[in-house]
MITIMI-37945 format. One line per field, with one value per residue (C-alpha): x, z, y negated. Coordinates in pm, whole numbers, plus 32768, in hexadecimal, padded with zeros to 4 digits. Each point is the difference from the previous one (the first is absolute). Last residue first. Layout:
% residues N
px = c(X/...);
pz = c(Z/...);
py = c(Y/...);
END
This chain:
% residues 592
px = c(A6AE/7F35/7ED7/7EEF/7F70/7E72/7F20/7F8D/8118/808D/812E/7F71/7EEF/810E/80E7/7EA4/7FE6/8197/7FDB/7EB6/80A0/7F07/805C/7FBF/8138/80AF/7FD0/7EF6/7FBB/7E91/7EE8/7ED3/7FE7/7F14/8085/7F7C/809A/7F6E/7FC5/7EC4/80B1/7FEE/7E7D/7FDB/7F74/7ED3/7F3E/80A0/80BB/7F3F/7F80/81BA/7FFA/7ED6/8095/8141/7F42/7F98/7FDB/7FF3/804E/8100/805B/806E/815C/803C/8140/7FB4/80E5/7FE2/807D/811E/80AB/7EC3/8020/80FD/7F9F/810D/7F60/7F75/7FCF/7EC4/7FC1/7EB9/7F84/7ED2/7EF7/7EB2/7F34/80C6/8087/8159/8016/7FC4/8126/80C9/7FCA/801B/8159/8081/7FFF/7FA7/8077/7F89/80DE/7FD4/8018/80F6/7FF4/8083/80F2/8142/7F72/7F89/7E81/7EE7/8042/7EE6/806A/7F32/8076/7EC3/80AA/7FE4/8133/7FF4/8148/80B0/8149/8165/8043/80D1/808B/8043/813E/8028/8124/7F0C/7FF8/7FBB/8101/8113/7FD9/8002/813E/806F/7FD5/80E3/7EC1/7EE1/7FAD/7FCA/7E91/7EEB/7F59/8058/7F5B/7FA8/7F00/7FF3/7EE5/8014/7EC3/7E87/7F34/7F1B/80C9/809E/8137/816C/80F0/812B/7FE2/7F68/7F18/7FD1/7F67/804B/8035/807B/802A/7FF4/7EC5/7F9B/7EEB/7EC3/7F8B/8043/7EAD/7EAF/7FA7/80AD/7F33/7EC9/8005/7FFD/812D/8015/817C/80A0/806A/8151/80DB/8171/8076/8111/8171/7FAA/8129/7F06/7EC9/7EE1/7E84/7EF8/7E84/7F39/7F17/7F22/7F1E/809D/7EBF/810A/7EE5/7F39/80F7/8128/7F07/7FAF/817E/801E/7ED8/80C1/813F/8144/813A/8137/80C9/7F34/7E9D/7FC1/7F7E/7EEB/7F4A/8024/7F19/7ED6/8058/7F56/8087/7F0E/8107/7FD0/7FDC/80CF/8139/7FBA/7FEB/815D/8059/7F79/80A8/8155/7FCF/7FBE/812A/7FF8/7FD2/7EF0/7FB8/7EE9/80BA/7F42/810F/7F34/7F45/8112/80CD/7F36/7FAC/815D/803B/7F3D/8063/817D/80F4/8168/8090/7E9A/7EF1/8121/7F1A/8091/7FAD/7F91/80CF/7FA5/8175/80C6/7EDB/8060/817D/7FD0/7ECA/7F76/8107/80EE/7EF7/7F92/817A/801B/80FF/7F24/7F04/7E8C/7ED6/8015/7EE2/8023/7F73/7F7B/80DD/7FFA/7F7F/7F5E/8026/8062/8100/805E/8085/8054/810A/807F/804D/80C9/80EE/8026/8078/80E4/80B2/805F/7FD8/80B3/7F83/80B8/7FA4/7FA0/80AA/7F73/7E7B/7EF5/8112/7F11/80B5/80FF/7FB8/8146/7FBF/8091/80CA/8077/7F00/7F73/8183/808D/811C/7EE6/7F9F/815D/7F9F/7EEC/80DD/8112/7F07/8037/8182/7FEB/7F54/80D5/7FE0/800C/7E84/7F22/810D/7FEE/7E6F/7FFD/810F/8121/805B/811F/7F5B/7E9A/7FB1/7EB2/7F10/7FB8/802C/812E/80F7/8107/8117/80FB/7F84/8133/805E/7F0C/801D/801E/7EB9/7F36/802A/7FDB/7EDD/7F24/8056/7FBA/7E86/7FB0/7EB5/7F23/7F25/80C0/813B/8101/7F82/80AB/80F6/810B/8130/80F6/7F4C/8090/7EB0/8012/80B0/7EF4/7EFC/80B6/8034/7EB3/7F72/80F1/7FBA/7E82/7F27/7ECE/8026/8025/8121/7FED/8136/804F/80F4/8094/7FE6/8016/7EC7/7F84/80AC/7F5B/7E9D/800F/8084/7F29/7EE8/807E/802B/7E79/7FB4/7F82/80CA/818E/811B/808E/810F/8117/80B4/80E2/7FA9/804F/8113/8018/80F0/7F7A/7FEE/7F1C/7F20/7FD4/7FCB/7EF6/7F66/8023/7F1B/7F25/7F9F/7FDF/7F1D/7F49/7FAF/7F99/7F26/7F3E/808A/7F14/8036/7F3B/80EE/7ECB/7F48/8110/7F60/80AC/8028/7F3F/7FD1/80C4/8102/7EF2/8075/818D/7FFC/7F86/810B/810F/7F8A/7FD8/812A/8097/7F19/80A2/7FA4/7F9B/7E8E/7F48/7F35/7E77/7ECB/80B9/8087/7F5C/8067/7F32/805E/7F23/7FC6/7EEA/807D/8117/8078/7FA7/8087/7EEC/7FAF/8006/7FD2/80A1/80A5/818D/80C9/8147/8089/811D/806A/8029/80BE/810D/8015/8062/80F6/809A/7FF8/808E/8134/8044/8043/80BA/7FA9/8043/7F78/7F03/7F74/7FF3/7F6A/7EA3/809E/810B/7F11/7F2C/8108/8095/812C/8124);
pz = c(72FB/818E/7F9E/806B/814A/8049/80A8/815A/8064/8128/7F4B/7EC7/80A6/8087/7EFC/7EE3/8144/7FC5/7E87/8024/80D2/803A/7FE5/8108/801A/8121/7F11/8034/8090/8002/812F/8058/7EE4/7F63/7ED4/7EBB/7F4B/7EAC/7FB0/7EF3/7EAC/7F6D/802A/7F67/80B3/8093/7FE0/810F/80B6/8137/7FFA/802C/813B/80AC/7FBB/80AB/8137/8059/818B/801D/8174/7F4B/7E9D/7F7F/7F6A/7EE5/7F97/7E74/7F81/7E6C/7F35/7F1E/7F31/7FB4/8056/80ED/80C0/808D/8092/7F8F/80C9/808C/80F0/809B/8119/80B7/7F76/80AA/7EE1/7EF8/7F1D/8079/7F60/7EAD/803C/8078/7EA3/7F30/80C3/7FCB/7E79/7F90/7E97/7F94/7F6C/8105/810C/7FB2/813A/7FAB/811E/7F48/7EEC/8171/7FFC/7F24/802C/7F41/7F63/7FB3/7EC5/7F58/7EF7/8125/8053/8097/80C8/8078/80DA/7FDC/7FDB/7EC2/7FF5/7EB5/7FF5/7E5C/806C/80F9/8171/80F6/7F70/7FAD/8170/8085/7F5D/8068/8173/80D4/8084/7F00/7F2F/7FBA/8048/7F0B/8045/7ECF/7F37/7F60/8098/7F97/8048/7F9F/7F4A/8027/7EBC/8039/7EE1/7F1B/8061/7FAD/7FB5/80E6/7F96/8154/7FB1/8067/80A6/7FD1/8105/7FAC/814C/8015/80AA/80C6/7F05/8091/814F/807C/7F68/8070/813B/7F98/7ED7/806F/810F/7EED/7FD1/809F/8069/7F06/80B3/7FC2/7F0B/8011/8163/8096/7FC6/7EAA/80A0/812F/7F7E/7FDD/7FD8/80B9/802E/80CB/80F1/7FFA/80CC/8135/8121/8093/7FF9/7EA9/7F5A/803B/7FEF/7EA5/7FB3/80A7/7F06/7EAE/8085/8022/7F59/80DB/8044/8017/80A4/7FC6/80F3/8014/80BF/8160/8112/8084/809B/8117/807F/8031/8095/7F2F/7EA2/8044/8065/7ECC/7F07/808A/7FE1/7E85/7FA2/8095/7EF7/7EEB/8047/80C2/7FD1/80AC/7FEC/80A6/817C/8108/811B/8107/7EDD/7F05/80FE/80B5/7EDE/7FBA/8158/7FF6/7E93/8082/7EED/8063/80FC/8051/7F94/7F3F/7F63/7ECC/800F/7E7A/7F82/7EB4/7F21/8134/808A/7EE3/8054/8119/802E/7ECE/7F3D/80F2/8094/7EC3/7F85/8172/810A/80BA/803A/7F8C/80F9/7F93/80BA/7F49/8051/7F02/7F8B/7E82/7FEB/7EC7/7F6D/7EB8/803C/8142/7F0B/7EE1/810C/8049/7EDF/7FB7/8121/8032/7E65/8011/815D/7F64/805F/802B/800C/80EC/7FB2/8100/8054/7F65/7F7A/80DA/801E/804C/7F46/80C0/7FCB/7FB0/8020/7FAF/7E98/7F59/7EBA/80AE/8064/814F/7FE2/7FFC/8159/8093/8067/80B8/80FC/8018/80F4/8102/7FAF/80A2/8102/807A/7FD1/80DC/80A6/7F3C/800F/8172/8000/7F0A/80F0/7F8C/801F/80C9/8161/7FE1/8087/80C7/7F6C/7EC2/7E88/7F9A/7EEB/7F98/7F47/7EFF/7F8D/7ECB/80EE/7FFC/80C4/815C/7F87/7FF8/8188/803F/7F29/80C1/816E/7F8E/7F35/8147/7F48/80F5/801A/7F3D/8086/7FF5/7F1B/7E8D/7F1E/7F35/7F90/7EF6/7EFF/7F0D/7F4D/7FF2/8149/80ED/7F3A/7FEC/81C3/803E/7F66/80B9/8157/7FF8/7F37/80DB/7FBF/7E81/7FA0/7F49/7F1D/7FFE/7EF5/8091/7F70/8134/8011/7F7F/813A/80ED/7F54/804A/814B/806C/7F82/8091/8196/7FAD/8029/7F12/806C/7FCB/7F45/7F40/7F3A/7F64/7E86/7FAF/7EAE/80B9/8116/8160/80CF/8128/7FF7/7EF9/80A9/80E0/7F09/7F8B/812A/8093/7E75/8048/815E/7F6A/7EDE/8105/80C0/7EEF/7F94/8152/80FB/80B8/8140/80E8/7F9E/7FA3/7F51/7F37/7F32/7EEE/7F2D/8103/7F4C/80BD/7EBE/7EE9/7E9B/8089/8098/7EA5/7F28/80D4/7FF5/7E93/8008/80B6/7F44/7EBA/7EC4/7E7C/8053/7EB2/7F13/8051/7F4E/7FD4/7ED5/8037/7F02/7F8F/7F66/7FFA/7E78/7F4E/7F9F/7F35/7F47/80D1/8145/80F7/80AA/8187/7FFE/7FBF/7ED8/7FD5/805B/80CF/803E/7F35/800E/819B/7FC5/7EFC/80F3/80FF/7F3E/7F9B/8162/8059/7F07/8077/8196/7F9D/8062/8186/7FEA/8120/7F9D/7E8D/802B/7F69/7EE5/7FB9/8011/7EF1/7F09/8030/80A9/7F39);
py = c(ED0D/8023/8054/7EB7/8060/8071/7F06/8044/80AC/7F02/7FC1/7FB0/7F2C/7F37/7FEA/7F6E/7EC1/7FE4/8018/7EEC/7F17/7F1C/7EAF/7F00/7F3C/80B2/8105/8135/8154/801A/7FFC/8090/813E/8095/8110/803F/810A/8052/7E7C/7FD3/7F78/816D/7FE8/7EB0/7ECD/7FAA/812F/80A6/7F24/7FD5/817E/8011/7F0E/80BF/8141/7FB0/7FA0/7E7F/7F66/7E8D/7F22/7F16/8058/8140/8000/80F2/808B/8079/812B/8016/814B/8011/8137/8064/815E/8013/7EE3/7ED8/7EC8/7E96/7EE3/7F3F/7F00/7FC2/7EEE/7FAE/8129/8028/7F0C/80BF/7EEA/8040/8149/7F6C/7EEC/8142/80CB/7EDC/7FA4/818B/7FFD/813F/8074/8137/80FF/80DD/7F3C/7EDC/7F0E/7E8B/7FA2/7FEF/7EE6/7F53/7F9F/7F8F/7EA9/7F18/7EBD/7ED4/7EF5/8003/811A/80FE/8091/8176/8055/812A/7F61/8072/7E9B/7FC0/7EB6/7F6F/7F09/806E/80FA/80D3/7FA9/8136/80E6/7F19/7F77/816D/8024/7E94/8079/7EF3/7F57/8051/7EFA/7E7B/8069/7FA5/7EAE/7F39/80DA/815D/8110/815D/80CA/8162/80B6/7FF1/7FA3/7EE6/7F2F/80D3/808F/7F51/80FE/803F/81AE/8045/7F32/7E69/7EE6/7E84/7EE3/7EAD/7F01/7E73/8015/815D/80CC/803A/80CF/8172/805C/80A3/7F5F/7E8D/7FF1/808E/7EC5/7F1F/7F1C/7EA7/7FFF/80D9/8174/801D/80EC/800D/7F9A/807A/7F9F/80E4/8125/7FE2/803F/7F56/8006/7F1A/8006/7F16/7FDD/7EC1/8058/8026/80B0/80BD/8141/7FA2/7F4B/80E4/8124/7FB0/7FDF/816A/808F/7F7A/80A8/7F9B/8028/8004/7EE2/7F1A/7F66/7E65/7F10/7F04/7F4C/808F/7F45/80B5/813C/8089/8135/812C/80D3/8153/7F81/7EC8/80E1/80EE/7EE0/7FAC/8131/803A/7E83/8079/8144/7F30/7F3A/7EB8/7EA0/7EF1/7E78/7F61/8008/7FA8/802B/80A6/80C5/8065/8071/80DA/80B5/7FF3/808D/8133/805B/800A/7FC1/7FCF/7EBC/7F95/7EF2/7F5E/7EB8/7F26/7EB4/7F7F/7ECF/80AF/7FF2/8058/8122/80B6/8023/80DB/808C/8033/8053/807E/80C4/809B/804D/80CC/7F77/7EF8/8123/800D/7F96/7E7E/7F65/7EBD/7EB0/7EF7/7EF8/803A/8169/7FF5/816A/7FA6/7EEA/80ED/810D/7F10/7F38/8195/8029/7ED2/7FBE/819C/8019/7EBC/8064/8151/8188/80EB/814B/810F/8164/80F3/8128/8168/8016/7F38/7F0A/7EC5/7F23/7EE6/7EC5/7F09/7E90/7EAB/8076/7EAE/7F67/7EC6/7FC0/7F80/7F28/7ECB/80A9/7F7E/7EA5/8078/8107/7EE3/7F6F/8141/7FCB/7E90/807A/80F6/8154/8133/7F9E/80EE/8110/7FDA/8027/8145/80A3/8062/818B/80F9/7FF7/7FB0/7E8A/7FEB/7F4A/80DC/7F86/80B2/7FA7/812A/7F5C/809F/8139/801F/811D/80CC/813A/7F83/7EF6/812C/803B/7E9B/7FD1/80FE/7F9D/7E84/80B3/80B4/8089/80A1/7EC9/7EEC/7FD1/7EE6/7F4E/7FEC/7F16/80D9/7F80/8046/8103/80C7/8026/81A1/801C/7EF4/80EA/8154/7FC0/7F9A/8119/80EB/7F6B/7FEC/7F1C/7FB9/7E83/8008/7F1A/7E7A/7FF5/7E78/7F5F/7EC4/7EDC/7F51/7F5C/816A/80AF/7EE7/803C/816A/7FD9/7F31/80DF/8137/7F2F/7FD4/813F/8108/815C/8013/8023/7EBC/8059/7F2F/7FE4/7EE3/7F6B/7EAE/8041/8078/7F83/7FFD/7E9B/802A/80C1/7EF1/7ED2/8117/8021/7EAD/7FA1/8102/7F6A/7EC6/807B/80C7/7EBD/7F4C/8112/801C/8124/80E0/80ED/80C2/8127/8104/7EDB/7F50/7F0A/7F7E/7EB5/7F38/7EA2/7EE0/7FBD/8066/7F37/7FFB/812A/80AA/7F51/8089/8156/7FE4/7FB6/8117/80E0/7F65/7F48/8001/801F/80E0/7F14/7FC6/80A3/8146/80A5/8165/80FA/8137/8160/8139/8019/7FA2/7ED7/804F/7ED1/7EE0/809E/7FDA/7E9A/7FBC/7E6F/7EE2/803C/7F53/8123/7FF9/817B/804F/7E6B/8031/814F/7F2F/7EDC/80EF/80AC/7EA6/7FA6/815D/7FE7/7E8D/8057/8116/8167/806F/8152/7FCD/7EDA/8027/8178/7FB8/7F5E/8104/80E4/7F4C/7FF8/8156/809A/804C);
END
């Protein structure tokens, strides 16, 4: 017999009665009301690493699809996106309309709310329609990493049991209709194959035709319908990274995007500025930020290119005067890079935040100093959370934002623990785990995972080392799997990069540990110089002596111009620690 809280997360797909998941519901919504109004600790140990956020408003009970609605309504004529590298914008009414063909379209197809579809492609405007159309629809929407190749698109479309898939034609060597046709041969539930090209590709729709399949009369049915569309249904499912084996498919619902991503632009202030988005469409921060974000804001949301390109979001962010900027650490370094060697003037971003990946204190100087944004800020996710846990509160001090991952999300309880699933004391690193109404519904047809993730009493465990301050501030210390054990010694590899950074020569570290005989671990740094410097070896270890303890001082340290990394932004640390394997400069782990 499964268990409460996977039977919850798995209403949708396992069909449970309409009155079992209300009461269910109700049941999860009583778990977490509180009545403070503000982060307090747990009255009867407080010393230990546990904090709830209540919020200053209650969470929205609605939809993307109506909150779409509601958004064309306040902002008709307002540009909703910008489409740089297609020439091409749409306002909201006008992508509420499109949506609303879309869906009426899809529809006609056949498919059905709960339905799963992919969209596979770069950032173009073609992913937001689609997007919007499949959550008009109630349609569940599996967004697909571009430079997937055959066999990763074939477990995803496989693993979701998908019916339709929405992509371009090509994206530079990616011949995404070629692609799907050969996978589609082998999955026969693969219903529809929608292409957004010109020219018609033999054996697909095209995006325009399904557009225009409905009548008009089914195309206003589309509004009447989103009262059949719960707060509480699956919208979304992200695939993880798979670092280790296939990646996992969390679902996500319309309730936990609708609200966390309102307190990510509530924080940041982006009501109807313009957004140079840099992340993809398909990753949690893009759909936060970039998709549904810009709904509760009015803000225009600005594609500089179809994948990151430093060069053009510079360029971007100046011919388009944009005061709003994302990206991951490692964006932010390039794009510091870009300035650093062009000279480009910037004058107009605002604010922005930096995710993903921790950052360092010296590359949020750099922001301000280089893109000349102030206001900087911090944010912490992950996906199985929706995204955000921690923010950056709007008029912190700058020490703040440098040296933590931000405060407490609203309407979220976080605690850390041992190894044991005691509660540390506050300042001691441990486990985050994060409770609320944004947790995932689950992972897609994986209720062993699921079990793993989720514990009985709704806790999610992250796999994240955490410090909680008792203000409400968090500090990451990394990944439970990346901490470094030399000897005993614990070595966390974000300290050791956020030191490295700090070197006045030094653009961009990252850090992972490595087989030695003696110590059983020893610390490989890849270094990136910045423009136009020159360092040895010697020069980085004088750096660190003194500074930090002997055994924390990298043996191998390695410079390097570029790292292997997700479409994303993240570094792929195991495939970075393969390549220096293979090439003998760090010694291999015995085969057991």
């Amino acid at each position: 017999m499964l268990s409460r809280h996977i039977i919850v997360r798995f209403a949708v797909r396992q069909n449970v009665e309409s009155d079992s998941r209300h009461a269910a519901i109700v049941l999860q919504k009583r778990r977490h009301s509180v009545s403070t109004a503000a982060a307090l600790p747990l009255p009867d140990k407080p010393k230990l690493s546990y904090l709830r956020n209540p919020g200053s408003r209650p969470l929205l009970e609605t939809t993307i699809g109506k909150l779409l609605e509601t958004a064309a309504g306040r902002w008709p004529e307002r540009d909703c996106v910008i489409s740089i590298h297609q020439s091409s914008r749409l306002t909201y009414g006008e992508l509420l309309l499109r949506a609303d063909k879309l869906a009426a379209g899809l529809k006609k197809l056949g498919l059905r709310k709960g339905d799963r579809i992919g969209i596979w492609g770069p950032n173009e405007i073609e992913w937001l329609i689609s997007y919007m159309g499949a959550a008009r629809a109630g349609l569940i929407v599996a967004g697909i990493n571009p430079y997937y190749q055959l066999g990763e698109l074939h477990y995803c479309l496989k693993k979701i049991g998908a019916k339709a898939v929405l992509a371009p034609e090509s994206y530079r060597t990616q011949r995404y209709a070629e692609m799907l046709l050969t996978v589609k041969k082998n999955l026969p539930m693969l219903d529809h194959i929608i292409v957004y090209a010109d020219d018609h590709v033999t054996g697909t729709r095209r995006f325009r035709d399904v557009e225009s399949l409905a009548d008009r009369k089914e195309v206003e049915m589309v509004k009447e319908e989103q009262v059949e569309i719960s707060p509480y249904n699956g919208t979304n499912i992200q695939f993880t990274s798979g670092t280790t084996g296939n990646p996992k498919a969390v679902l996500l619902s319309q309730r936990g995007l609708v609200n966390n991503s309102r307190q990510a632009v509530t924080r940041l202030d982006t009501d109807g500025r313009k957004i140079c988005l840099n992340v993809p469409y398909f990753h949690a921060f893009g759909m936060v930020m970039g998709i549904v974000g810009p709904l509760h804001a009015g803000s225009t949301v600005v594609l500089e290119s179809p994948t990151f390109n430093p060069i053009k979001s510079i360029e971007a962010i100046i011919a388009e005067k944009c005061s709003v900027c994302f990206g991951t650490p490692t964006m932010w370094t390039n794009m510091i890079d870009v300035q650093t060697r062009t000279g480009a003037k910037i004058d107009t971003l605002y604010t922005g935040s930096t995710g993903g990946a921790p950052a360092s204190p010296d590359l949020y100087k750099r922001v301000r100093e280089c893109l000349r944004m102030e206001r900087i800020k911090s944010i912490y996710g992950l996906t199985e959370n929706t995204a955000i846990v921690n923010q950056a509160l709007p008029e912190e001090d700058n020490q703040l934002t440098e040296t933590t991952i931000g405060y407490i999300s609203d309407h979220l309880e976080i605690k850390v623990i041992d190894e044991k699933g005691e509660m540390v004391p506050f300042g001691t690193p441990g486990e985050l785990c994060t409770r609320g109404y944004s947790i995932m519904l689950g992972y897609w047809d994986d209720e062993e995972s699921t079990r793993k993730a989720i514990m009985e009493d709704e806790w999610l465990k992250t796999g994240d080392q955490y410090v909680l301050r008792e203000d409400g501030y968090g500090i990451i210390v990394g990944r439970l799997k990346d901490m470094i054990i030399r000897g005993g010694e614990n070595i966390y590899p974000k300290e050791i990069e956020h030191f490295l950074e700090s070197h006045p020569s030094i653009l961009e570290v990252h850090a992972f540990g490595v087989h030695d005989d003696v110590y059983g671990e020893e610390m490989c740094a890849c270094v990136r110089l910045r423009s136009g410097a020159k360092i040895s070896v010697d020069d980085v270890v004088n750096y660190a002596k003194g500074k930090i303890a002997k055994f924390k001082i990298p043996r191998y340290i390695v410079f390097r111009e570029e790292f292997p990394k997700t479409t994303s932004g993240k570094i792929q640390k195991y495939k970075l620690r393969q390549e220096m394997e293979d090439q003998g400069i760090v010694p291999k782990a015995p085969q057991s």
